[in-house]
N, C-alpha and C positions, 0 to 999 in steps of 0.2 A: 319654697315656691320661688319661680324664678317670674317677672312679668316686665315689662316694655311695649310701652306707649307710644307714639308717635316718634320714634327717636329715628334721628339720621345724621349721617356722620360722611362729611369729606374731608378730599385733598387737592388741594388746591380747586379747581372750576369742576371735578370729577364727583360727582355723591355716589358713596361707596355701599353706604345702605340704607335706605331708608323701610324703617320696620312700622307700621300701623299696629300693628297689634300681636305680641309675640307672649304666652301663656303657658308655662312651665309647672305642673303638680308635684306635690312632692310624690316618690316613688317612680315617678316617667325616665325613662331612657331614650334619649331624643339624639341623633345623628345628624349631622350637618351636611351638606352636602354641594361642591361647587367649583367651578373650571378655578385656576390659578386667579388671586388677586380679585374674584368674587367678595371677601369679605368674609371670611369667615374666621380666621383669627383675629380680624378687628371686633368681629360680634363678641369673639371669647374674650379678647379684653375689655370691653365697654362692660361684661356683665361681671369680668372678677376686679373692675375699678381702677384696672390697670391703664386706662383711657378716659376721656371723657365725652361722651356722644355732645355733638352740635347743639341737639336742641331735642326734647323727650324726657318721659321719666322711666329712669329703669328702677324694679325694688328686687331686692334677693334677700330672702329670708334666711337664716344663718350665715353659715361659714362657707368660706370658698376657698379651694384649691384649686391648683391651677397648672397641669404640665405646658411646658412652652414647647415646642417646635425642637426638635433636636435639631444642631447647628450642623455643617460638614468641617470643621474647624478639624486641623489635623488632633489626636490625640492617641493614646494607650488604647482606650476604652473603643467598640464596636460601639456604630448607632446604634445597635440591640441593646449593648450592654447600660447605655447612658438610658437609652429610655425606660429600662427596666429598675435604673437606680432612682430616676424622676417619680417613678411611678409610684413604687416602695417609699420615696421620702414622703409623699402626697398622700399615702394612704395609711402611713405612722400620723399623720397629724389630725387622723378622724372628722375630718371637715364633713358638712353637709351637702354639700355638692362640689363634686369634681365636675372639671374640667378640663379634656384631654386632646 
């Protein structure tokens, strides 16, 4: 179970999110949804700990995984191919909740 409390999170004079009550079950499939710089990778990392919200409590029950953002960084590999290696390394590690 994923849950958060009053938690809000800026940058500089901007607040990027502020969440009153955010309730995650286990087994839910939950999509995010939001224009550029909404806040929605900041949310993914406030909940896999990769960040730390301003002020709120967040709890997450187990394990978290976590795919990041494929870069545009030149390389070998297609975006396809990179986020399909992300994906596979994330789902060898049997976490409790992914996050993609």
């Amino acid at each position: 179970m994923i849950y958060l409390e009053n938690v809000t999170k800026s940058f500089g004079n901007r607040e990027l999110l502020k969440i009153n009550k955010l309730e995650i079950s286990d087994g839910e499939k939950v999509g995010i949804v939001g224009k550029n710089g909404a806040g929605k990778s900041t949310l993914l990392n406030i909940i896999s700990s990769r960040i730390n919200p301003d002020s709120g409590k967040v709890s997450v029950q187990g394990s978290v995984g976590y795919i990041e953002q494929i870069s545009n960084e030149e390389s070998v590999l297609s975006g396809g191919e990179k986020e399909k290696r992300a994906i596979m390394r994330e789902l060898g590690k049997r976490t409790d909740v992914l996050l993609a």
